[in-house]
N, C-alpha and C positions, 0 to 999 in steps of 0.2 A: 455907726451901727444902725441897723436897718429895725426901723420899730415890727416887733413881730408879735402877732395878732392869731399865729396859726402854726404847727411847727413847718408847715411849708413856707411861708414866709422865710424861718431862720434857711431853710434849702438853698433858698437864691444868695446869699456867702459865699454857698459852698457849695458852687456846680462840680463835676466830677472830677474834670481837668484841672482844677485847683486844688481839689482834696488829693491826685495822684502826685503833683507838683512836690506839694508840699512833704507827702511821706517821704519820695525819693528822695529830698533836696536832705534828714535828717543825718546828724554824725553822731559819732559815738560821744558827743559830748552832749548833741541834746539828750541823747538817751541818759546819759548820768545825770541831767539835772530833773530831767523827767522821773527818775528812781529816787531822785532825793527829795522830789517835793511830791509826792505820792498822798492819798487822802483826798484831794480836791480836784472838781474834773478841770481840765483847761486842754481843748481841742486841740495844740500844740502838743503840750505831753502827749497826749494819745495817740499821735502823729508818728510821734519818737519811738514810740514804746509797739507799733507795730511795725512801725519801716524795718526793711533790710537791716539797717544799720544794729535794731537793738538782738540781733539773731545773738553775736559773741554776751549775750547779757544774760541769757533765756536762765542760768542758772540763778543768779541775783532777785530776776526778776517774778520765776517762781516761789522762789523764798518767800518773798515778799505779800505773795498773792496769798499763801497760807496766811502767815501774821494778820492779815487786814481779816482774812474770811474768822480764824478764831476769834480776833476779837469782837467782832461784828454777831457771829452765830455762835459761836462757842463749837461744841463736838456735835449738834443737833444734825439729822439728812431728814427732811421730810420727803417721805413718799406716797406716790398717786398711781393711779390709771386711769388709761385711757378708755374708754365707752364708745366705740366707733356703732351708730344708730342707721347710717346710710353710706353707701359708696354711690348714688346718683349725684351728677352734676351736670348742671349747665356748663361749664368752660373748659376749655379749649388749652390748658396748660401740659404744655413740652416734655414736663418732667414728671407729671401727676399720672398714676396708677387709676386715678378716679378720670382722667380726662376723657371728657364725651367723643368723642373722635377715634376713641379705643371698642371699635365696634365688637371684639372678642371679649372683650370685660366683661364675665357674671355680674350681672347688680343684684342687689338686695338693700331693701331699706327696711327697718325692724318697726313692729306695731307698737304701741307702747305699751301696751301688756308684754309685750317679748321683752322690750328695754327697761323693764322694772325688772325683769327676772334675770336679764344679764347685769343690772347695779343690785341684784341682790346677791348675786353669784359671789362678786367679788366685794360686796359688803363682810361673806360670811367667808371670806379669807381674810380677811383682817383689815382691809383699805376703810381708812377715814376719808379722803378724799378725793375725787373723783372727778374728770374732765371729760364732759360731753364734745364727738368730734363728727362731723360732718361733712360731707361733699355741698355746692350750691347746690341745695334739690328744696326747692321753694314748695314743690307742690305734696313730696312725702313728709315732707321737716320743716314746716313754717314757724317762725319766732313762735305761734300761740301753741305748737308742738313741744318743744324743747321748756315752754312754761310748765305747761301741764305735766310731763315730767317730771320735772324739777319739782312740782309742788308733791311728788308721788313719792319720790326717794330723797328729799332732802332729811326727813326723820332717821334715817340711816348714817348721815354723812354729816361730820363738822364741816364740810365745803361741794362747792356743786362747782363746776365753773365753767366754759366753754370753750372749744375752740370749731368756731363756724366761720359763716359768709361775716362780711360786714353789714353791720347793722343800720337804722336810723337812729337815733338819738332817744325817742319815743318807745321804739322796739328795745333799744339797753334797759330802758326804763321798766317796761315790762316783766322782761328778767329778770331785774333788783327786785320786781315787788312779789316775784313768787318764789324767790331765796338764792337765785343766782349769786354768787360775790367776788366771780373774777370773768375775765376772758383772756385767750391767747390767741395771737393771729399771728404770720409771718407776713413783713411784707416784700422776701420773697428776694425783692432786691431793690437798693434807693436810687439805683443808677436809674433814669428813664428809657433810656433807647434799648439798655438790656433789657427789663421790664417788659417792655413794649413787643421787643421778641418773642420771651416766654410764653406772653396772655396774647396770643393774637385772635381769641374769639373770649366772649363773653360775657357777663359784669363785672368779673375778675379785673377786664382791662382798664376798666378804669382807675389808673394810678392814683389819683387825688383823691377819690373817693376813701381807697382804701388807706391810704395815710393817715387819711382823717378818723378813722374810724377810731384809733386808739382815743386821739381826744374828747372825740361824744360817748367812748365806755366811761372814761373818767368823770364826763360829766354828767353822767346818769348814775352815778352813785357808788359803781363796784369798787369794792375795795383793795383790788389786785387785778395789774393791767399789765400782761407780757408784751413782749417782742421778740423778733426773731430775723434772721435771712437766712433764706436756703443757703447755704456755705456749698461751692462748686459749679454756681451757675455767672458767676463774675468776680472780680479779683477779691479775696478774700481783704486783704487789708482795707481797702477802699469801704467794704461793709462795716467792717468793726469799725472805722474812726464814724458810719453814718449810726451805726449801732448806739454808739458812746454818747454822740450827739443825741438822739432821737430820747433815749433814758435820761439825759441830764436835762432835757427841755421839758420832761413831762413830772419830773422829782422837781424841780423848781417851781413848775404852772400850776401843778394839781399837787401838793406834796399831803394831801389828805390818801392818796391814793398809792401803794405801795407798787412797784415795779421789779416785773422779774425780766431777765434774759433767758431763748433760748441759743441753741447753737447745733441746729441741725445737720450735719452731712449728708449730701445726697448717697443714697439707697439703691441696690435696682427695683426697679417698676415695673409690673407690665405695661408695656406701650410707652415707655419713657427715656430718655434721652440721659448717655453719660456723660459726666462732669465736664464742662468746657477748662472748666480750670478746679481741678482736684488740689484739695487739704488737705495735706499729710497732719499725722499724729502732732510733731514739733509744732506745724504751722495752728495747729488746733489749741495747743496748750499756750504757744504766744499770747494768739485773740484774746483767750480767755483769764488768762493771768493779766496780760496789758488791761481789760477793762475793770477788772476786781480790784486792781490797785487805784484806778481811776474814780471808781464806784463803789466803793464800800460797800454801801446799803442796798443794793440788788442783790433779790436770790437769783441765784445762776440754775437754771435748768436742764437734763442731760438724761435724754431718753433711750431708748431701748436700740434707736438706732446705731449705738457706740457698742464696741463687745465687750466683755465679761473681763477682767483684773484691767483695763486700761478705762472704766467707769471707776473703780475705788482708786485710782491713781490720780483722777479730777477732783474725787473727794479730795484727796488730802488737800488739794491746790486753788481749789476755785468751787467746786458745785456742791450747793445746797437744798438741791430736790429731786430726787430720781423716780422715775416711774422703775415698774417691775412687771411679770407675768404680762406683759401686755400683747392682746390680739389688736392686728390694725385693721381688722375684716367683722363685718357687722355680722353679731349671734356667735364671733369665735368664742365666749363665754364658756359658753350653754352648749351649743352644738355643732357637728361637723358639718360643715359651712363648702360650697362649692364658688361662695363669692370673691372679689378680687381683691387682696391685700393692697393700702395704697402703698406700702413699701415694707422690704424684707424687714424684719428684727434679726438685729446680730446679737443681743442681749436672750438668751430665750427663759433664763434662770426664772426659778417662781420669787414671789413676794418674800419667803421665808431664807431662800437661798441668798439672794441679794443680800437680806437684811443680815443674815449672819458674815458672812462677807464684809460688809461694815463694821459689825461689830468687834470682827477680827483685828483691825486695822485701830480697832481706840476708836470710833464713833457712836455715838447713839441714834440707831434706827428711831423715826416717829412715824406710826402712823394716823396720829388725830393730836392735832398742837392744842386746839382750842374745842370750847361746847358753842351751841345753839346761842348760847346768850350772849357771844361776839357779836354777832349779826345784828343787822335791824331784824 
């Protein structure tokens, strides 16, 4: 075993041609034993449990995913939105609505007197908590931007949390101290050379930098560290076993620090490029049941880009936090907005609609789990 010091280190195990190897090579017998020892992660099972082979199992095996998610969450969905503040960016990303290279893109980045008024919009529908989201635009949305913020409208919200650039360690720290308590980043894809595709301008491209980043959120204090990969831009399985991996090395290193999953599908975009390799429904509900039974303790994430009754069909199965009402265009709030969405919503229901939808189903809608005095 290779002493790992960094989750890239754990990487070098497990270059891509051996993570493909391995899923092909599973039978329906690893997948049974993979089902039968459920609860604990072991990169083998979750080998099993996404290969080809565990397709004739998908019924067992979302069984399975509810049991674990009930007893773990009970009926609880918390729900958020999103607060898109800027679609400016520096990089150069293939699939990205926000991509600089998209010279027909409307930009717009909100003043923060505008982004108090769009986190008070959706304070006064009902949302406890709230995900700031940005393009790299260093020079409208600086860390000491997104603080200030955050110190403006955290009296509002049981949770602030981000999803931006990657950060320094210093700059995480920043964020803890004016009420930040999570971030979300995708990173998009663990393969390198596809990676290296996608980002072929920017600071985006730098792969390691941005790996790393979940580990300096952790060690700057937040108390909630997602993950994600763009699902459609390289083989989906190949993701979920680097998904599985990447959450169980960071619930083991940092286990002060809670970890969510997301599981995006690509979207259309303006100026953006269709799925190299498309996820079907099934192939969506596999990833996501194969890693819930592997991972217990992750809240599973599922945004607006999924549509309407096949979002409370993940509920029952796997996801425990849904965004709602969400605009992905900064000032959709507040006002009609001529700027560029970074991808469609198939979801377009309001907070209320969702929620009762869940509620149809046996669940209970949250929108504020915890007060102010969780926090430092």
């Amino acid at each position: 075993m290779i002493q790992t010091n960094h989750f890239r280190d754990l990487l070098t195990e497990w270059p891509p041609e051996k993570v493909q190897a391995l899923i092909q090579s599973r039978t329906e017998r690893d997948v049974a034993a993979a089902l039968g020892a459920s609860g604990q992660f072991d990169p083998r099972h979750l080998a099993a449990l996404v290969s080809p082979a565990a397709e004739p199992f998908l019924e067992p095996l979302a069984q399975l995913s509810a049991q674990w998610t009930r007893q773990r969450f009970g009926n609880a969905v918390q729900f958020f939105a999103p607060l898109y503040v800027s679609n400016y960016c520096c990089n150069g990303c293939l699939y990205c609505g926000f991509n600089r290279d998209t010279r027909s893109t409307v930009r717009r980045a909100l003043t923060l007197d505008e982004a108090v008024a769009e986190a008070e919009c959706l304070a006064a529908q009902g949302f406890g908590h709230i995900l700031l989201v940005a393009g790299e635009d260093l020079k409208n949305t600086p860390p000491a931007y997104f603080a200030e913020l955050t110190r403006r409208i955290r009296p509002r919200f049981a949770s602030v949390q981000i999803e931006i650039y990657s950060l320094s360690l210093a700059d995480y720290r920043l964020l803890v101290d004016a009420g930040v308590d999570g971030m979300t980043m995708f990173q998009e894809t663990y393969n390198p050379t596809v990676y290296a595709h996608y980002h072929p301008s920017g600071p985006k491209r730098d792969y390691a930098n941005r790996i790393d980043s979940f580990e300096r959120a952790a060690q700057s204090g937040l108390t909630f560290v997602g993950l994600g990969s763009l699902l459609g831009i390289n083989d989906w399985r190949e993701e979920a076993f680097y998904l599985g991996l990447h959450a169980a090395y960071l619930q083991k290193r940092y286990w002060r620090t809670s970890v969510a999953l997301s599981f995006p599908r690509m979207r259309p975009a303006h100026g953006g490029q269709p799925p190299a390799h498309p996820v079907s429904d099934a192939n969506l509900v596999q990833l996501m049941c194969a890693l819930r039974t592997q991972l217990p303790d992750v809240t599973m994430t599922l945004s607006t880009r999924e549509a309407a009754g096949f979002r409370e069909s993940l509920v029952r199965l796997a996801v425990t936090k849904l965004s709602a009402g969400a605009k992905t265009t900064p000032g959709g709030y507040t006002e009609k907005t001529e700027a560029e969405a970074q991808f469609e919503v198939a979801d377009q229901r309001s907070l209320q609609e969702v929620a009762a939808a869940v509620a149809a189903i046996g669940f209970d809608p949250v929108m504020k789990d915890w007060d102010r005095a969780y926090s430092k």
